[in-house]
One Martini backbone bead per residue (centre of mass of N, CA, C, O) as a GRO file, in nm:
protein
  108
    1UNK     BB    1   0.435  -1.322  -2.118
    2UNK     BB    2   0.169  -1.205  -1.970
    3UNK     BB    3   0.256  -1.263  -1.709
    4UNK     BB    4   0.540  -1.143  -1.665
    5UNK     BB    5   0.411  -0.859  -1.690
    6UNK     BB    6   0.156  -0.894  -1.461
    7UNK     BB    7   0.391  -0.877  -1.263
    8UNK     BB    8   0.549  -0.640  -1.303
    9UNK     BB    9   0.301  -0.434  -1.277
   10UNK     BB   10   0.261  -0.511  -0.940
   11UNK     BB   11   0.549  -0.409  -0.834
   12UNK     BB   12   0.480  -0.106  -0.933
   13UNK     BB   13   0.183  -0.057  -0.735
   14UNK     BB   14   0.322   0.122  -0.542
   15UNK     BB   15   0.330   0.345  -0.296
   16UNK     BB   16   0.434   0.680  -0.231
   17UNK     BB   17   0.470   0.958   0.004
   18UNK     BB   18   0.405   0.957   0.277
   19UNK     BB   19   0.183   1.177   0.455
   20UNK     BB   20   0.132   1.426   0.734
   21UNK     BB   21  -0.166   1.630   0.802
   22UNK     BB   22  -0.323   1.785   1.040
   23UNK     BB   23  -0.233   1.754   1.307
   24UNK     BB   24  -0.517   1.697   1.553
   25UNK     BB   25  -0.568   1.553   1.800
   26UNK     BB   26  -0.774   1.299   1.672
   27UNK     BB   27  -0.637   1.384   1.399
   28UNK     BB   28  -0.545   1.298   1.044
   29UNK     BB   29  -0.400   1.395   0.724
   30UNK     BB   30  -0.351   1.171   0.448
   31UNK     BB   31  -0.103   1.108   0.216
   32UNK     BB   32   0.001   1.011  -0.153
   33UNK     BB   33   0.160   0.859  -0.401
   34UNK     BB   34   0.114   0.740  -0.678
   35UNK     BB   35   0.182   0.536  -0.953
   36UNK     BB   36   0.334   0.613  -1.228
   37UNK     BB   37   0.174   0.516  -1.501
   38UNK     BB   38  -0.076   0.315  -1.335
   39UNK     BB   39  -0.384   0.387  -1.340
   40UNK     BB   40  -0.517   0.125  -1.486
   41UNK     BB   41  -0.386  -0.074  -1.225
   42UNK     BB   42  -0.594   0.094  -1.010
   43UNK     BB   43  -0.907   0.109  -0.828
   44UNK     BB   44  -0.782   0.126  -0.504
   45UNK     BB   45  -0.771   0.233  -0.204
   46UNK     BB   46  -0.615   0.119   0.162
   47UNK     BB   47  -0.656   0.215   0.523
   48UNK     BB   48  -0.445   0.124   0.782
   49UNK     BB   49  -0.467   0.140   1.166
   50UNK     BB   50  -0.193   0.115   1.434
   51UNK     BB   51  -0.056   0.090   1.708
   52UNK     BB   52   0.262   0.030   1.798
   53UNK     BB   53   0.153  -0.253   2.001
   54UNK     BB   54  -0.013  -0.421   1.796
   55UNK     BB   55  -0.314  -0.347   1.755
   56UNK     BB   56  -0.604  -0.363   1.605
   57UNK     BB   57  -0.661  -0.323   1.272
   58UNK     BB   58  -0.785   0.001   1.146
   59UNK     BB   59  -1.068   0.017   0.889
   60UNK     BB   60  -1.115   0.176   0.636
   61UNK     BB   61  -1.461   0.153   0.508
   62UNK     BB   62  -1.355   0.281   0.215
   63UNK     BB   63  -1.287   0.292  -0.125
   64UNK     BB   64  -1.036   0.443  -0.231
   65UNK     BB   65  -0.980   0.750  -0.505
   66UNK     BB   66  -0.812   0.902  -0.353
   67UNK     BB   67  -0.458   1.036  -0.216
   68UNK     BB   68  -0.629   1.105   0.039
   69UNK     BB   69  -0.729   1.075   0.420
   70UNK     BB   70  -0.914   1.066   0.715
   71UNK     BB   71  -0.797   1.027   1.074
   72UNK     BB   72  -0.987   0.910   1.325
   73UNK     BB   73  -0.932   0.808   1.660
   74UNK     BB   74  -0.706   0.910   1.848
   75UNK     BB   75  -0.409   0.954   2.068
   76UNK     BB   76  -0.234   1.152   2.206
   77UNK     BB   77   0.101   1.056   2.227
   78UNK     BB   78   0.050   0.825   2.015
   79UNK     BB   79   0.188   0.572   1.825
   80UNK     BB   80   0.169   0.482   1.486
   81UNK     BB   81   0.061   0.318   1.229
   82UNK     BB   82   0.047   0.294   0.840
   83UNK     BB   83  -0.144   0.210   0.605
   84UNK     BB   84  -0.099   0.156   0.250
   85UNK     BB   85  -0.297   0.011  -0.040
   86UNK     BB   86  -0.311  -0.101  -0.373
   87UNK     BB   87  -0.586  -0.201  -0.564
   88UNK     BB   88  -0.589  -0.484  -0.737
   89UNK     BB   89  -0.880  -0.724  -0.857
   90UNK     BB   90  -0.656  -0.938  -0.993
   91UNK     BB   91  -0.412  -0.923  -0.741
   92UNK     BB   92  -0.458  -0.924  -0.484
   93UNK     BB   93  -0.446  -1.189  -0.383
   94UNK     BB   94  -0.123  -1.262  -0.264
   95UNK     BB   95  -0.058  -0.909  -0.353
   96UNK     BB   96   0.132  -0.718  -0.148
   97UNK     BB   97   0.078  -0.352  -0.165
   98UNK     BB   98   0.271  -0.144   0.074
   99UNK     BB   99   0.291   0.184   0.290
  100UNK     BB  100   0.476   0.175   0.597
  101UNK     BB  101   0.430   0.435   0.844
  102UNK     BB  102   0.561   0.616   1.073
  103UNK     BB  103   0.337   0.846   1.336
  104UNK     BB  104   0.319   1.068   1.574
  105UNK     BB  105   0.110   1.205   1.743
  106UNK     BB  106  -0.020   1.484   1.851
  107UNK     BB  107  -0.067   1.653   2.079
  108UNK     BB  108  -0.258   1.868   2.305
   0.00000   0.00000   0.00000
């Protein structure tokens, strides 16, 4: 019973509603929706960003706890892929909960 619980609550932990704000030059900020009535079972969340001809994802490189984070590094007029992803650090492992967003990024 424990586990069907634990299992049923790690598939609720996906962020919702990405947007991207401030696209500016080489930066924009990223904001997300947490998972409603969920707070006690994520640690932090993770943002990765990679050009969308599948180039190298680059990791933000400290574990958010609010829900935006700033962008910065990109090249006006190319495409971007940004992923958000929720960290339960009991489920992290082999548990992929991530909400992959395509966006523009801005000419200048």
């Amino acid at each position: 019973m424990f586990f069907e619980y634990f299992f049923l609550s790690v598939s609720q932990l996906q962020v919702t509603g990405v947007t991207f704000t401030n696209i500016v030059g080489d930066s924009m900020i990223v904001s997300w929706t947490p998972p409603q009535g969920k707070d006690g079972f994520i640690n932090y969340y993770k943002v990765d960003w990679q050009r969308n001809d599948n180039s190298a994802k680059v990791e933000i490189p400290n574990n958010l706890t609010s829900a935006s984070t700033t962008i910065m590094g990109l090249t006006p007029g190319v495409s971007y892929r940004v992923f958000v992803k929720s960290v339960n650090t009991w489920t992290e492992q082999g548990q992929v909960r991530f909400t992959s967003v395509n966006k523009d990024q801005a000419t200048s």
